[in-house]
TORPA-4810 file (N, C-alpha, C, O; in nm, 3 decimals):
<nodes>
NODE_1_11.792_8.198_8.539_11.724_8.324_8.565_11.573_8.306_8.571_11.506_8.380_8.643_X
NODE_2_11.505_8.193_8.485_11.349_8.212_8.445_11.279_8.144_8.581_11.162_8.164_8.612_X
NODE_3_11.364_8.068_8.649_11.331_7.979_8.800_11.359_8.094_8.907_11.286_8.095_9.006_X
NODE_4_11.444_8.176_8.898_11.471_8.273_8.984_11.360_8.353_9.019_11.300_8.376_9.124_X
NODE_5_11.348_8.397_8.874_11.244_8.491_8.856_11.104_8.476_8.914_11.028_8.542_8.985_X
NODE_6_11.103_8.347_8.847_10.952_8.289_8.923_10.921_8.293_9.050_10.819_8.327_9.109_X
NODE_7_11.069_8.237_9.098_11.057_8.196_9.255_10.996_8.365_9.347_10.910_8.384_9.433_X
NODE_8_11.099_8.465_9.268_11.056_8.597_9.311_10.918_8.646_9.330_10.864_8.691_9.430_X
NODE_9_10.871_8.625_9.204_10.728_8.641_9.180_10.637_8.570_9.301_10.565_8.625_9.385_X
NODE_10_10.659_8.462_9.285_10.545_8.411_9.384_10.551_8.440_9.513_10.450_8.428_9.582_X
NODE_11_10.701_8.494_9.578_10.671_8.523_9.735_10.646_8.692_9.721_10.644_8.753_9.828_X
NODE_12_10.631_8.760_9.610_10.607_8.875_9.600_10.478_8.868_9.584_10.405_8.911_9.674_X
NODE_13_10.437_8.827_9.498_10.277_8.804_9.495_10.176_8.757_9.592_10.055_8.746_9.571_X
NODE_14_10.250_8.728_9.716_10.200_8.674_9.842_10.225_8.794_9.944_10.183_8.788_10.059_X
NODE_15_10.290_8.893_9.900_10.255_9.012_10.038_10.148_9.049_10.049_10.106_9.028_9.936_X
NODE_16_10.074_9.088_10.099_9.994_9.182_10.148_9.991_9.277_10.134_10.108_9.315_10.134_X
NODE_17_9.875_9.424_10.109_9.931_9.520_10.066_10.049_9.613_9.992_10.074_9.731_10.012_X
NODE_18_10.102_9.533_9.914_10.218_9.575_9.895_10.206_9.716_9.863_10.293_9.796_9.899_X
NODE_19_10.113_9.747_9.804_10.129_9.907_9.790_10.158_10.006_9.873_10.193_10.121_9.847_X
NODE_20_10.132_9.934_10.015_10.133_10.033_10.133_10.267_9.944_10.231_10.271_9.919_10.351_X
NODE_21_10.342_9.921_10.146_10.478_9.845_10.259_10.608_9.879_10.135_10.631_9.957_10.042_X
NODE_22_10.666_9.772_10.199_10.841_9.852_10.166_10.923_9.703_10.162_10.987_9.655_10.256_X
NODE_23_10.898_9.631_9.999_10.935_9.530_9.993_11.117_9.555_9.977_11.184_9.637_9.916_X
NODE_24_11.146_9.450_10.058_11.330_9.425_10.029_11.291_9.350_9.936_11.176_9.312_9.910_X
NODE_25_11.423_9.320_9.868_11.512_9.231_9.781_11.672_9.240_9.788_11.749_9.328_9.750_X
NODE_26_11.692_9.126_9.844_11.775_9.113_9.902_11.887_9.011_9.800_11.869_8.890_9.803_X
NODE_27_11.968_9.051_9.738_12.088_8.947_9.642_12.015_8.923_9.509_12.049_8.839_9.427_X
NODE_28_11.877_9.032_9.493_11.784_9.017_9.345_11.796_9.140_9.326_11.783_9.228_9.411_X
NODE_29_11.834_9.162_9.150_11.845_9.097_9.080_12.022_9.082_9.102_12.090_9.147_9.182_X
NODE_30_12.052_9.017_9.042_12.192_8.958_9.035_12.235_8.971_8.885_12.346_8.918_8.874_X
NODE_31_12.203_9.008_8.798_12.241_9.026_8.662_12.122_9.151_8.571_12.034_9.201_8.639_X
NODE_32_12.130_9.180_8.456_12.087_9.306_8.394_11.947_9.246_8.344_11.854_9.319_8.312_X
NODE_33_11.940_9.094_8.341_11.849_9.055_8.212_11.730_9.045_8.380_11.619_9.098_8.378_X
NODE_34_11.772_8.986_8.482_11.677_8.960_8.604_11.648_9.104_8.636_11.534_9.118_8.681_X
NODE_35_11.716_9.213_8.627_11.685_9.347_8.639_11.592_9.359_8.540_11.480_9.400_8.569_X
NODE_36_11.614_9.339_8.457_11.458_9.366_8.323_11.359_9.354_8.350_11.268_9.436_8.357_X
NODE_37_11.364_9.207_8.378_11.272_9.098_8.424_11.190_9.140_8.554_11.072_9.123_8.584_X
NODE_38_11.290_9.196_8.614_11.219_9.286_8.758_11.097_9.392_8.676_10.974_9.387_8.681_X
NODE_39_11.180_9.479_8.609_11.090_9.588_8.614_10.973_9.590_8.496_10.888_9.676_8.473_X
NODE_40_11.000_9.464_8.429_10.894_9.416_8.361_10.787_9.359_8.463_10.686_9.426_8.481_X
NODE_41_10.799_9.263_8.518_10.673_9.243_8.645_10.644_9.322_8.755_10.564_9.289_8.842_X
NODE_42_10.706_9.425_8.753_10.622_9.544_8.856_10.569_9.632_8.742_10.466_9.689_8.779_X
NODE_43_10.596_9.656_8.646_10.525_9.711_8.569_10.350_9.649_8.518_10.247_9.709_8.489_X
NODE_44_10.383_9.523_8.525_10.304_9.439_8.545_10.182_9.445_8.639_10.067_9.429_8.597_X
NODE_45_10.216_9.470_8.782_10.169_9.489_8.872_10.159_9.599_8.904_10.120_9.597_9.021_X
NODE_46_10.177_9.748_8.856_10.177_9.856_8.808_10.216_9.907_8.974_10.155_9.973_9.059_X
NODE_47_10.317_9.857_8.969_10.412_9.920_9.094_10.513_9.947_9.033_10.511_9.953_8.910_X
NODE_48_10.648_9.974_9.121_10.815_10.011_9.048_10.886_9.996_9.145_10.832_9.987_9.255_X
NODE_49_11.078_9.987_9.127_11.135_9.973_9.237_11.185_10.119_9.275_11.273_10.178_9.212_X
NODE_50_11.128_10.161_9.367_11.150_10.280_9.418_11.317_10.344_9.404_11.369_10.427_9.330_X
NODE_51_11.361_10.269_9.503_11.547_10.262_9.513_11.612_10.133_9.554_11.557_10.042_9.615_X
NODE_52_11.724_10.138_9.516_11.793_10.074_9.527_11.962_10.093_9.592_12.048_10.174_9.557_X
NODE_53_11.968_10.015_9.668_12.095_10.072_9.764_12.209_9.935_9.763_12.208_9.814_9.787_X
NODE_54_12.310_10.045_9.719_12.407_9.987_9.694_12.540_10.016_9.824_12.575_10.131_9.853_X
NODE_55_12.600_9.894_9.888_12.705_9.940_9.940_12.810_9.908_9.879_12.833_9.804_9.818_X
NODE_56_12.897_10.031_9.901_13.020_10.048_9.816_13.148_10.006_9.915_13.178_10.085_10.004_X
NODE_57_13.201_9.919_9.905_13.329_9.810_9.971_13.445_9.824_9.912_13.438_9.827_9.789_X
NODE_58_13.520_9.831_9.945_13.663_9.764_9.864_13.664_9.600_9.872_13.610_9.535_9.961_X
NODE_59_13.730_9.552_9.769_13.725_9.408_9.821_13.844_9.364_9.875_13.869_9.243_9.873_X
NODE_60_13.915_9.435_9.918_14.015_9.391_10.074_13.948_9.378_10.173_13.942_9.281_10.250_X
NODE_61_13.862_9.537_10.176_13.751_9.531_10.307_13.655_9.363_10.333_13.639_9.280_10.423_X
NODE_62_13.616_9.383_10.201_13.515_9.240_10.211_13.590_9.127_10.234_13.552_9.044_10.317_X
NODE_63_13.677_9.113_10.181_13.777_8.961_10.190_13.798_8.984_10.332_13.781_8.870_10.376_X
NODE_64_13.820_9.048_10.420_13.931_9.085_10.514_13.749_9.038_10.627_13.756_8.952_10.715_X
NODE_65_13.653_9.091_10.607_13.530_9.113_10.653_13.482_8.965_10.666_13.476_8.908_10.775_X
NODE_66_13.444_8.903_10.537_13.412_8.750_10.514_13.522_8.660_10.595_13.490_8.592_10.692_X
NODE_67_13.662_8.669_10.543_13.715_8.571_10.616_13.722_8.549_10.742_13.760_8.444_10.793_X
NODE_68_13.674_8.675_10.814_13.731_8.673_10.964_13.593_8.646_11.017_13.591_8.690_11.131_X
NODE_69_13.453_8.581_10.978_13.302_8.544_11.012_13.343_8.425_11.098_13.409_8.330_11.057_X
NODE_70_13.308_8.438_11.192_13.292_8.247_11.249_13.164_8.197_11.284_13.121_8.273_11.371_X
NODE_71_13.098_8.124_11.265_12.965_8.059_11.309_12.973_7.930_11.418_13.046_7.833_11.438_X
NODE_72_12.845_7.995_11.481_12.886_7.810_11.575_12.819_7.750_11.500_12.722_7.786_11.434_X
NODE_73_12.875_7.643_11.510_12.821_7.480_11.527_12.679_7.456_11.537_12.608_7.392_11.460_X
NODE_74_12.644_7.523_11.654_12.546_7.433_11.711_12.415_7.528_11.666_12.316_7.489_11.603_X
NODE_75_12.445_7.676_11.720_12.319_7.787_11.712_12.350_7.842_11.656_12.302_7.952_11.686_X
NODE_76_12.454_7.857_11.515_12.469_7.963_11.402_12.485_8.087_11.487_12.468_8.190_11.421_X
NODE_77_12.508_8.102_11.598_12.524_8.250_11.628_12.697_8.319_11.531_12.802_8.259_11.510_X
NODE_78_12.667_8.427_11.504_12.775_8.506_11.412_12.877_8.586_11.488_12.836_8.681_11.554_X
NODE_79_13.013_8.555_11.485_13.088_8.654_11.530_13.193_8.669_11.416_13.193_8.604_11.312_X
NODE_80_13.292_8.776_11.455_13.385_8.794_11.360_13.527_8.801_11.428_13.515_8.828_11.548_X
NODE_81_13.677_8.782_11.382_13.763_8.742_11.483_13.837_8.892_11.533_13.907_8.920_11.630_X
NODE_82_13.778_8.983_11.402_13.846_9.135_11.479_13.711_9.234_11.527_13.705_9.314_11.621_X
NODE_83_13.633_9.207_11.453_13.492_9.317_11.432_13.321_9.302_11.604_13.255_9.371_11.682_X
NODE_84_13.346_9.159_11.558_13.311_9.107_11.720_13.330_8.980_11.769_13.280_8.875_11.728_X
NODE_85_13.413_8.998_11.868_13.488_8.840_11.885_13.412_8.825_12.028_13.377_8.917_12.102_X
NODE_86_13.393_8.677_12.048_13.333_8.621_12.171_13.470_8.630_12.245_13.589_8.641_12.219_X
NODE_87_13.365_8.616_12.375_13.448_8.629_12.466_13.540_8.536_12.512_13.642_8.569_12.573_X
NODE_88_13.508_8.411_12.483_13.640_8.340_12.514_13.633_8.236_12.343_13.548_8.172_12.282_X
NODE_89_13.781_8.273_12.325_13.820_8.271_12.150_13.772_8.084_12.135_13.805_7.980_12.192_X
NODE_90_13.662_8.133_12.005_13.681_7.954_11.957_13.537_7.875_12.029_13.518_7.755_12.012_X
NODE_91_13.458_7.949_12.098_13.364_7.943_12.181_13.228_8.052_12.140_13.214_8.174_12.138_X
NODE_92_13.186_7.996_12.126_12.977_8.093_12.136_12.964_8.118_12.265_12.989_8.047_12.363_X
NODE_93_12.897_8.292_12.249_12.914_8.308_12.392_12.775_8.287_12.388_12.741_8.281_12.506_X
NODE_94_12.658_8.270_12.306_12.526_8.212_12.362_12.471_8.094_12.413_12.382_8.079_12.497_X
NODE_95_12.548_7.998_12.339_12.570_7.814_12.370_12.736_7.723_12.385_12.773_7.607_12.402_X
NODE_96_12.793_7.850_12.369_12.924_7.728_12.454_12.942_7.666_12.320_13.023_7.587_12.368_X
NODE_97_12.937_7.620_12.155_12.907_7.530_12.099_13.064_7.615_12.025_13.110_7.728_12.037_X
NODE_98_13.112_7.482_11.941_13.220_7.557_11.853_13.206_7.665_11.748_13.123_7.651_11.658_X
NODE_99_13.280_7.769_11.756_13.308_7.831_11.630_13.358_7.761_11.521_13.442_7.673_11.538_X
NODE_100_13.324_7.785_11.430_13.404_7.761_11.267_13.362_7.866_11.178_13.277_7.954_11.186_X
NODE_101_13.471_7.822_11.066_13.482_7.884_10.972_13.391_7.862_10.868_13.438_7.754_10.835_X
NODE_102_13.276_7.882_10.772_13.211_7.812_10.665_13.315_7.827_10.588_13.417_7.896_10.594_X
NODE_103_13.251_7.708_10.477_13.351_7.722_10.398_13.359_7.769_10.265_13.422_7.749_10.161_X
NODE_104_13.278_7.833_10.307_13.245_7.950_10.152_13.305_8.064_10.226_13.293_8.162_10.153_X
NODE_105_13.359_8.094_10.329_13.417_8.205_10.388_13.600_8.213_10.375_13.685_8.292_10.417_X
NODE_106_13.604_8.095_10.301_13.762_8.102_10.307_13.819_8.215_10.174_13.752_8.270_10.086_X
NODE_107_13.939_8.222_10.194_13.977_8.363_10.135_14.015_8.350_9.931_14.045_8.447_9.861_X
NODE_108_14.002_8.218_9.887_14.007_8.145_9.743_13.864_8.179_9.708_13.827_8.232_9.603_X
NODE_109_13.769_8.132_9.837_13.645_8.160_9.749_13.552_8.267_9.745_13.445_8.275_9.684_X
NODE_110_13.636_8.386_9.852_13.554_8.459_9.867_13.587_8.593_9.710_13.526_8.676_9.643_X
NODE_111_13.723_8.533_9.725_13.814_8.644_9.595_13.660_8.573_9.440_13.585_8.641_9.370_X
NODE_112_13.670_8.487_9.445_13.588_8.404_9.383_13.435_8.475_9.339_13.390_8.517_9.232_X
NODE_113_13.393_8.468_9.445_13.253_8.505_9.493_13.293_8.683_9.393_13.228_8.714_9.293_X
NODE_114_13.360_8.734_9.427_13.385_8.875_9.413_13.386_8.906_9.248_13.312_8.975_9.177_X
NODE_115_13.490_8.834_9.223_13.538_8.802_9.099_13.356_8.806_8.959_13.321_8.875_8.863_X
NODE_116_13.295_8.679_9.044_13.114_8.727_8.996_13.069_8.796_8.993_13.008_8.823_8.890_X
NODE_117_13.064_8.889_9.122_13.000_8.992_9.118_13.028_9.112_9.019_12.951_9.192_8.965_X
NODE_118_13.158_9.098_9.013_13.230_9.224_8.938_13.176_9.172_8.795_13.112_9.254_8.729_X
NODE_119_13.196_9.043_8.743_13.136_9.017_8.598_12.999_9.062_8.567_12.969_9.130_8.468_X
NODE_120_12.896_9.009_8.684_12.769_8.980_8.630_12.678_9.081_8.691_12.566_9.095_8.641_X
NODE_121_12.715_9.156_8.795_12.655_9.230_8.897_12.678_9.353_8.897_12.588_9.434_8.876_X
NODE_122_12.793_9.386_8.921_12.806_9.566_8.847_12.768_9.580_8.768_12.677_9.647_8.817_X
NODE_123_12.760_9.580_8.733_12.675_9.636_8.563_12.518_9.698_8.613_12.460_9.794_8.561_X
NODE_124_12.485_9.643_8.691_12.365_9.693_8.811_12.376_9.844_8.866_12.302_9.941_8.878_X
NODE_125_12.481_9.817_8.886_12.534_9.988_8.949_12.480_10.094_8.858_12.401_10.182_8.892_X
NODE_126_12.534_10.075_8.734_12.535_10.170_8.621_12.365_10.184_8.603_12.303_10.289_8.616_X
NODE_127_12.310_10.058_8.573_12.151_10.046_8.508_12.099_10.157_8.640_12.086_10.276_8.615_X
NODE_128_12.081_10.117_8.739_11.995_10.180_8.843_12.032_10.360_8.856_11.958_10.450_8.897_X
NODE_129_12.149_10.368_8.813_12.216_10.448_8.851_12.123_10.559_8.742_12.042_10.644_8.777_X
NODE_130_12.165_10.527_8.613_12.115_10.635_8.492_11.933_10.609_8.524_11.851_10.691_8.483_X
NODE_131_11.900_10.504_8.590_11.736_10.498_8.632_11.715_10.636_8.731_11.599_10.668_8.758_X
NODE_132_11.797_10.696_8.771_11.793_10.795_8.887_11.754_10.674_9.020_11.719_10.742_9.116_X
NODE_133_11.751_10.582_9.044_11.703_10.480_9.162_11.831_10.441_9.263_11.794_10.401_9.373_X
NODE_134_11.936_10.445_9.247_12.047_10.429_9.298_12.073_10.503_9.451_12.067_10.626_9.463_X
NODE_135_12.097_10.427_9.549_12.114_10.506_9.679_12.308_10.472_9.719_12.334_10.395_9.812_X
NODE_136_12.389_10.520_9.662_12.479_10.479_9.707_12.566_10.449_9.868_12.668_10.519_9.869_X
NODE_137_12.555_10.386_9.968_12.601_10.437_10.109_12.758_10.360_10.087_12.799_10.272_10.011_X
NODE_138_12.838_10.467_10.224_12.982_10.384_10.219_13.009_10.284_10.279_13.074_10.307_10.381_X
NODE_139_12.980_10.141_10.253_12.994_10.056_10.332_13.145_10.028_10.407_13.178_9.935_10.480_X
NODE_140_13.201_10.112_10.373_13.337_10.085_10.509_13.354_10.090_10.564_13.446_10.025_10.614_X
NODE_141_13.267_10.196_10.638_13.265_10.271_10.758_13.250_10.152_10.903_13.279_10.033_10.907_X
NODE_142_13.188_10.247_11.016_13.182_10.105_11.112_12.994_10.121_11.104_12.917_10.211_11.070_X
NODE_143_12.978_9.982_11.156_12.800_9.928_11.142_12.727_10.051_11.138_12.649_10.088_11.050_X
NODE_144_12.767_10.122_11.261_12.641_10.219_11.318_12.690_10.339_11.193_12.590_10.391_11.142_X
NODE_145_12.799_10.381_11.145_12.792_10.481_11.036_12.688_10.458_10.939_12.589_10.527_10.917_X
NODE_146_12.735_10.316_10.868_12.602_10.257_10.746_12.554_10.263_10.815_12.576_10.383_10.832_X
NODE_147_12.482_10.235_10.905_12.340_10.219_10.973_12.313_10.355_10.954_12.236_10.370_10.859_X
NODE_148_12.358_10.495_11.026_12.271_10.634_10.984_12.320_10.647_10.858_12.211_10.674_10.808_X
NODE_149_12.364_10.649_10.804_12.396_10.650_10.657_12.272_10.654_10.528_12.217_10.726_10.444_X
NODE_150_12.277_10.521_10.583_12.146_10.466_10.551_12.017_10.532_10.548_11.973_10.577_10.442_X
NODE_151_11.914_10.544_10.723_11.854_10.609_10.752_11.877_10.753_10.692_11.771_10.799_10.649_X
NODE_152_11.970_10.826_10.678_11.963_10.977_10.625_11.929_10.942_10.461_11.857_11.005_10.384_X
NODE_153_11.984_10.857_10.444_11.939_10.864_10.286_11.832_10.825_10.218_11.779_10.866_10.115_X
NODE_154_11.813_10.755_10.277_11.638_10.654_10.252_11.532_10.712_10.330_11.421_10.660_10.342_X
NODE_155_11.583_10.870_10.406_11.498_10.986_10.457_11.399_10.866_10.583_11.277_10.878_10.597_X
NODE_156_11.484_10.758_10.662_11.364_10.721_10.760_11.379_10.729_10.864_11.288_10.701_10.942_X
</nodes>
C-alpha cells in the first residue's frame, strides 16, 4: 500500500492546476486503509474527493464480459466475441494481426480477480457511501446507457 500510495502522490502532485480540473483515479484506492491514505493527502493538499462512482455488475455479467475480450497480437486493438466482434472472426479488423485471449481473461481467473475484489474492495462501497460521495450507475446496461447514466449523474 505505502509504494502505491506514493506512486499516487507523485503523478498527482504533477497536475497542473488541479484545483480547476477533474482528477480520475482509476482502480485507486483498492482497499479501506489506501482510502484513508487518500483522504489523508488531499486533506493535505487541502482538496477532497468530490465523488466517487461505482459500477454495479453482477459477476456473471463481468465473467461473461471479461471472458469474451480478445486482443490482437500485434495492435492491442479490443474486441469482444458477442458485444463487438470483428468482422471476420479471429482477425483485427484494423491490422489483420491475430486475436487472442489474455490470459488473465480466462474464466478461473477472472472468478479469481472477483473473488478480491469482493474481500478487499467492497468495503469501499459502504466507506464512500456513508461519506455521502458515492455515485452509484448500473453497469449492465448497454455502453451508451452507462455512458448517459453517467453524464446525468455526474450533472455533465
Amino acid at each position: 500500500d505505502e509504494l502505491t500510495i506514493d506512486l499516487v502522490w507523485d503523478a498527482f502532485d504533477k497536475v497542473e492546476n488541479r484545483d480547476k480540473r477533474i482528477v480520475l483515479f482509476d482502480g485507486f484506492p483498492r482497499n479501506l486503509d489506501q482510502a484513508k491514505a487518500l483522504d489523508k493527502g488531499m486533506a493535505e493538499r487541502n482538496t477532497e474527493i468530490g465523488q466517487v462512482v461505482y459500477f454495479d455488475v453482477d459477476d456473471e455479467i463481468l465473467i461473461e464480459r471479461i471472458t469474451g475480450r480478445r486482443v490482437c497480437e500485434d495492435c492491442g486493438a479490443t474486441f469482444h466475441i458477442m458485444n463487438n466482434k470483428p468482422q471476420k472472426e479471429g482477425l483485427c479488423d484494423k491490422c489483420g494481426g491475430k486475436l487472442i485471449q489474455r490470459n488473465d481473461d480466462n474464466e478461473q481467473t477472472v472468478k479469481n480477480r472477483i473473488a478480491v475484489y469482493n474481500d478487499f474492495t467492497s468495503p469501499l462501497i459502504e466507506y464512500y457511501e456513508k461519506a455521502g460521495k458515492l455515485v452509484k450507475i448500473d453497469g449492465a446496461k448497454t455502453p451508451e446507457e452507462v455512458f448517459n447514466e453517467f453524464n446525468d449523474k455526474l450533472g455533465k
